[in-house]
C-alpha positions as CSV (number, residue, x, y, z in Angstrom):
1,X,20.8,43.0,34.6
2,X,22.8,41.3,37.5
3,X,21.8,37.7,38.2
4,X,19.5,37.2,41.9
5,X,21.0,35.0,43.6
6,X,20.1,33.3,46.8
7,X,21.5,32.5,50.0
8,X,19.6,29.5,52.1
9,X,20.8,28.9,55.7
10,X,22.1,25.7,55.5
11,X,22.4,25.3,59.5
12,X,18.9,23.6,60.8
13,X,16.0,25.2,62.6
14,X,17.2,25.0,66.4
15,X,13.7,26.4,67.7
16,X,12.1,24.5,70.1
17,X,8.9,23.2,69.4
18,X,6.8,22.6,72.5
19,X,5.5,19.2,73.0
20,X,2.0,18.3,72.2
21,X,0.2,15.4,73.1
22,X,-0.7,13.4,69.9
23,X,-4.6,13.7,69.0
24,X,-6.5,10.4,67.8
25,X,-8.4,9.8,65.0
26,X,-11.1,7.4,63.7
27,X,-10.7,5.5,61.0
28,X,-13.5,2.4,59.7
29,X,-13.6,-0.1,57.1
30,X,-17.0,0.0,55.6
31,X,-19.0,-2.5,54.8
32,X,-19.9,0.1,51.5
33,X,-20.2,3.3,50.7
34,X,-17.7,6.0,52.1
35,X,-17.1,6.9,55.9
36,X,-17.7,10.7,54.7
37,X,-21.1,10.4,55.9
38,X,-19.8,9.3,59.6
39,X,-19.0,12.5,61.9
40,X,-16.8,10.6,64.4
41,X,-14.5,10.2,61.5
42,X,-14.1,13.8,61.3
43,X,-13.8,15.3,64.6
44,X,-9.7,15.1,66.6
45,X,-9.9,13.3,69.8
46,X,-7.6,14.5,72.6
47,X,-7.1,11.3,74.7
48,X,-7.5,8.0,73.5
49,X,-10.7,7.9,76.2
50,X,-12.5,10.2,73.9
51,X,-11.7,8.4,70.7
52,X,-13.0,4.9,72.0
53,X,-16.4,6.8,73.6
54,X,-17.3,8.0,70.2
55,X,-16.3,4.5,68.4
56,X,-19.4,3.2,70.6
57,X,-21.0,5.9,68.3
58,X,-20.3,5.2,65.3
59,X,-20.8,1.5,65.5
60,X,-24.5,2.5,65.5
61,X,-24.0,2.6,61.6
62,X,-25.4,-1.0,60.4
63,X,-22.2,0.6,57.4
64,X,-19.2,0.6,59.8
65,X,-17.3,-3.3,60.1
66,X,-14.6,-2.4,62.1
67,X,-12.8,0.6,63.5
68,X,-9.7,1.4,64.5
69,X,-7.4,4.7,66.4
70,X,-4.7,6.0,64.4
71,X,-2.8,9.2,65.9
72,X,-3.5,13.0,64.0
73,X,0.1,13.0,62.1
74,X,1.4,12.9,59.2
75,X,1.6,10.3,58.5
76,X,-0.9,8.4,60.8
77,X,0.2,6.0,63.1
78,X,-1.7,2.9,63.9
79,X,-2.9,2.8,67.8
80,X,-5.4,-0.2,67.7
81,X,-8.2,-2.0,67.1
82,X,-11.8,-1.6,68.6
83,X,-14.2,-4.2,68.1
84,X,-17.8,-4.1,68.5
């Protein structure tokens, strides 16, 4: 039997990747329980508009302390706070 070898292409990827604009995300410190039970935390907001609308939302839970925007990337990236 003759050994496989492999050959990995050492130069990086030069595709271009177009340019997305970042999507937003909720995220809430509750006051207990888990904010599984929240849909605002689950949905992807495409302009920071959109995300702020729906914190109005989820402030309704008597739960939810404080919110705040972080973008949709790995990892997440803090955007700010929204008070009630």
């Amino acid at each position: 039997m003759c050994p496989v070898t492999m050959v990995l292409d050492e130069a990086p990827s030069t595709i271009p990747r177009p340019a997305s604009p970042p999507a937003f995300r909720l995220r809430p410190i509750m006051r207990q329980g888990t904010a599984s039970s929240i849909p605002e935390t689950w949905e992807r907001y495409a302009t920071i508009e959109n995300a702020r609308a729906a914190v109005k939302q989820t402030y309704h839970d008597d739960r939810v302390l404080r919110l705040f925007i972080v973008t949709d990337d790995v990892p997440p990236r803090f955007v700010e706070w929204v008070e009630r």
